[in-house]
N, C-alpha and C positions, 0 to 999 in steps of 0.2 A: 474573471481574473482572481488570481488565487495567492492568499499569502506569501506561500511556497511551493511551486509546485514538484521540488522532490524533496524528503525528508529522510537524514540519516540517521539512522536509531544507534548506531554504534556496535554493540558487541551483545547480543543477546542469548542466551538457553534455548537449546530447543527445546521445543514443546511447552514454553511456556508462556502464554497469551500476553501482549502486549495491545494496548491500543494508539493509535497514530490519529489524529485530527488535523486534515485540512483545512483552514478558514480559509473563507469566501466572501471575497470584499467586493461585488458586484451588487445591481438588483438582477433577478436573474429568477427562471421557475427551472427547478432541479426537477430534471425528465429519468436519469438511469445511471446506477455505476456499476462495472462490471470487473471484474478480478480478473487476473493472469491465471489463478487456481485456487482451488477450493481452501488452503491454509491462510489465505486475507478473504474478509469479510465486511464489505462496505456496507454502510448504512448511510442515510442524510440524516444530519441533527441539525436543531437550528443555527444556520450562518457556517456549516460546511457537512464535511464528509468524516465520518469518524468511522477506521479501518482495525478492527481487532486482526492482527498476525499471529497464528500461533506455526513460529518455523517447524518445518519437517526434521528428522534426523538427520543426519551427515548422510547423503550420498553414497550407496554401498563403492564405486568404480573410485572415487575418494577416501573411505575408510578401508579399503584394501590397501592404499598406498602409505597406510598407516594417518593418516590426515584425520583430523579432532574439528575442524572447524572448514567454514566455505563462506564463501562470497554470495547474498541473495538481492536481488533485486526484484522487487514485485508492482507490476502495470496495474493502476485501477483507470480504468476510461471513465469520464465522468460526462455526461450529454446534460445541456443545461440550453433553455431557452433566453436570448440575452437580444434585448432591442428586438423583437421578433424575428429573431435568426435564430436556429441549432446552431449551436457551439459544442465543439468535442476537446477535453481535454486528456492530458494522459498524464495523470499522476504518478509518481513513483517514491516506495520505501527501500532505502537502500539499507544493508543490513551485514553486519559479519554475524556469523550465527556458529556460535560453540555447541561441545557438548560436553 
């Protein structure tokens, strides 16, 4: 069980790194997190998950239409052993991302 399991960061720069912290309010043995893409970077720290984002540029098929900013959402799956079951969760950073 997870503090949050989505977090909105609001309005952020691209390219410029951000970190996101899930707290993890179980006992539990953290097994794997995995990204939607390579621009989030999960790690386990102690009592969660701590995701550096650093957004992509604006979407070329977007800044053609003249558009400055996009909507991002990014999946970390998180595999954690809890009661001796696998548990999967699916974390999400929701994000408007300017430039």
């Amino acid at each position: 069980m997870w503090k949050q399991e989505v977090i909105n960061t609001g309005r952020i720069k691209v390219k410029v790194p951000i970190t996101v912290k899930f707290e993890y309010l179980r006992e539990g043995k953290f097994v794997s997190a995995n990204s939607s893409c390579g621009c989030s970077i999960p790690e386990w720290k102690e009592g969660g998950i701590e995701v550096v984002y650093t957004p992509n540029d604006v979407p070329k098929h977007l800044a053609l239409k003249g558009k400055s900013e996009y909507e991002s959402t990014k999946h970390i799956v998180v595999v954690m052993i809890e009661d001796s079951m696998q548990k999967n969760y699916n974390l999400k950073i929701q994000s408007t991302v300017y430039k």
